[in-house]
C-alpha positions as CSV (number, residue, x, y, z in Angstrom):
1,X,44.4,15.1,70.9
2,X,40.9,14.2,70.5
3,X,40.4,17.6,68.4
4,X,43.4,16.8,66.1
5,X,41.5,13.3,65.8
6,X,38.0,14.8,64.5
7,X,39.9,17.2,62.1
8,X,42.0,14.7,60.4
9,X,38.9,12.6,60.3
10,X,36.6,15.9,59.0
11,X,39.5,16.0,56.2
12,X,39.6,12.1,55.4
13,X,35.5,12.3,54.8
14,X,36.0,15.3,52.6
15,X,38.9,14.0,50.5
16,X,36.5,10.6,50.2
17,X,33.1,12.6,49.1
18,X,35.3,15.0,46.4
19,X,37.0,11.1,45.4
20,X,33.2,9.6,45.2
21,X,32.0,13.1,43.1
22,X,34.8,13.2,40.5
23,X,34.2,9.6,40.2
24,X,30.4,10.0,39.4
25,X,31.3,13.1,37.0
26,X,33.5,11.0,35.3
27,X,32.0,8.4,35.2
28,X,28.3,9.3,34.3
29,X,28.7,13.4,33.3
30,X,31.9,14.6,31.3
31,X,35.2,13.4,30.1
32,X,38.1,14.9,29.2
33,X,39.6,13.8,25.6
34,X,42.6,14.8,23.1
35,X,42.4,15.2,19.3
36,X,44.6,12.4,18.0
37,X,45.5,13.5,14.4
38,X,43.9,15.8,11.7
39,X,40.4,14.2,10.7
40,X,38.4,16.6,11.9
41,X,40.8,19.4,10.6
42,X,39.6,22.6,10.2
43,X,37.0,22.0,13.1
44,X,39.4,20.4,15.8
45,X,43.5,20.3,15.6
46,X,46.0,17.2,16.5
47,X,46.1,17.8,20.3
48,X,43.2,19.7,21.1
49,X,42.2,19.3,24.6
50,X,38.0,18.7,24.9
51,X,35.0,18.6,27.3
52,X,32.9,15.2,26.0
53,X,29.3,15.4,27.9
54,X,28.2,12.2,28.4
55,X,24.9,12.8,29.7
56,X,23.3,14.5,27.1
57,X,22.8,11.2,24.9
58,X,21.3,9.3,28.1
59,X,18.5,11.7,27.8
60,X,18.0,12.1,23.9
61,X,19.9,11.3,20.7
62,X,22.6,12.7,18.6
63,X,21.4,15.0,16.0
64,X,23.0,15.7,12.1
65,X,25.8,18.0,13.0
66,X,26.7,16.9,16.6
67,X,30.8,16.5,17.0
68,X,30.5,13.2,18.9
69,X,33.4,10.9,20.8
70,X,32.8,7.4,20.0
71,X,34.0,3.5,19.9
72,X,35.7,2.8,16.8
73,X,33.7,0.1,15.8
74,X,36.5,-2.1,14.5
75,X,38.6,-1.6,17.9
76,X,36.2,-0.5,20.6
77,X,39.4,0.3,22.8
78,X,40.1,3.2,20.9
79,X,38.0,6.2,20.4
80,X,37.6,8.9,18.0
81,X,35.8,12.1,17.5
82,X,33.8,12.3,14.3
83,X,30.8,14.2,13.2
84,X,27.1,12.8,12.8
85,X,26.1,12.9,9.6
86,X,22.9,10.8,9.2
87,X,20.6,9.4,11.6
88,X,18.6,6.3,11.4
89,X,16.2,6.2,8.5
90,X,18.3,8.5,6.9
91,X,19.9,8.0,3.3
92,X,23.1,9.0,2.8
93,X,25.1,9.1,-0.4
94,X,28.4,11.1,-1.7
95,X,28.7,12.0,-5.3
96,X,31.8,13.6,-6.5
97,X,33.0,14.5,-2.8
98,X,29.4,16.1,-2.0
99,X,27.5,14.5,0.6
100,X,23.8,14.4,0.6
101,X,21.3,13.4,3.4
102,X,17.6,12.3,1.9
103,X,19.1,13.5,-1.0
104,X,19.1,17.1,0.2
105,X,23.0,18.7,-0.2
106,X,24.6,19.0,3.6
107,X,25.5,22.3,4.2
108,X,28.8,21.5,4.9
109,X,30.7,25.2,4.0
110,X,33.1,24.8,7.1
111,X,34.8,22.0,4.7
112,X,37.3,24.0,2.8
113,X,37.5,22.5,-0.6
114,X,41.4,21.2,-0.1
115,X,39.7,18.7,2.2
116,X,37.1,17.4,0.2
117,X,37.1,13.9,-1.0
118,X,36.0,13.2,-4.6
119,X,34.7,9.7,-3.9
120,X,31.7,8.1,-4.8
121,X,29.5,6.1,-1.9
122,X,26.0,4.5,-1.2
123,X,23.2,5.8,-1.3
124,X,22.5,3.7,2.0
125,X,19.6,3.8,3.9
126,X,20.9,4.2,7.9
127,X,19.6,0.9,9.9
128,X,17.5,1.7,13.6
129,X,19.9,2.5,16.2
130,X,22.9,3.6,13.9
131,X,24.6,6.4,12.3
132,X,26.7,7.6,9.8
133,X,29.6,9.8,11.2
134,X,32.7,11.2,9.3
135,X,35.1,13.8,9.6
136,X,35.8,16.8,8.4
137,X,38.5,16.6,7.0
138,X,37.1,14.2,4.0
139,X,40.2,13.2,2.2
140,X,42.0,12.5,5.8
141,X,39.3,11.0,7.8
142,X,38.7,7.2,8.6
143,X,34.9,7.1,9.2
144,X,31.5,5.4,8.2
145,X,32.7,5.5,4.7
146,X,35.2,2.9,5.9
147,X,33.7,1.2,8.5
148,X,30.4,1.1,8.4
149,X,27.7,3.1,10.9
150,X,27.9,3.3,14.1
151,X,25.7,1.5,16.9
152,X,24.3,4.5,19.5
153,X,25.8,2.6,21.8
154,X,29.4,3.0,20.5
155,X,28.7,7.0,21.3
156,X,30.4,8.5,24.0
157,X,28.7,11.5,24.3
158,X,28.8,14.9,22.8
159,X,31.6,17.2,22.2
160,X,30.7,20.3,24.1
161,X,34.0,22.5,24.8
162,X,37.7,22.6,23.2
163,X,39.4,24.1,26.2
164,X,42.3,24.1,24.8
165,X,44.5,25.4,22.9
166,X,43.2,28.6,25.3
167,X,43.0,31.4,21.9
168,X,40.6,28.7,20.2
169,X,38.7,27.6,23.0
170,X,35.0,27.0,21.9
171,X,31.3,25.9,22.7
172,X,29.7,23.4,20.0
């Protein structure tokens, strides 16, 4: 009896420390997250399944061409997945559907033209501890052209895998 005891106890103190882990992970390390719509079309597809690393902006910052997951500023209960486009400091403007950052063109090729925008915005200057984030699909993405930049804070972390669908699984 006793044996069967320190077993069931071995398995209860296992089950616990896996619960704590996953909990930390989650927590602190990675999330998992689904693509809700086309904005980020031809990058990312309605119902891709990613890997958001949330560590990696506790130890630095996003750079210009990260694929974050973020707050949406105007209802932080809901997230989306965008991409960074300008950092603080940074001046952005978009002439004719062409977005420039310190008025150098953004090499933005992976944007086929069906999905460019041909508005007209800033040019802005990006305030400390903010950025500008849109998605690439231009003419079907609510983003910083909408509703304004982006407090660091508001950043979930990093997109780092689409695991899913399985053929189009992919490190960014």
């Amino acid at each position: 009896m006793a044996m069967w005891r320190d077993e069931f106890f071995a398995w209860v103190r296992t089950l616990a420390s896996a619960a704590v882990y996953a909990t930390l992970i989650v927590t602190f390390g990675f999330q998992v997250a689904r693509v809700e719509g086309q904005s980020m079309a031809p990058t990312l597809a309605d119902q891709d399944r990613l890997i958001v690393n949330k560590l990696r902006y506790r130890l630095g910052a996003p750079q210009r061409g990260d694929i974050v997951m973020l707050y949406y500023p105007l209802n932080p209960d809901k997230s989306f997945v965008k991409r960074v486009i300008a950092e603080e400091g940074d001046t952005v403007r978009v002439v004719d559907g062409r977005v420039y950052v310190n008025d150098v063109p953004v090499r933005d090729d992976f944007v086929p033209a069906e999905y460019r925008s041909h508005d007209d915005w800033g040019p802005q200057v990006i305030p400390e501890g903010y950025y500008f984030v849109m998605g690439d699909h231009r003419n079907n993405s609510s983003d910083s052209r909408h509703w304004g930049f982006v407090p660091k804070k508001y950043i979930i972390g990093k997109v780092q895998i689409r695991w899913w669908p399985v053929p189009h699984a992919r490190v960014f």
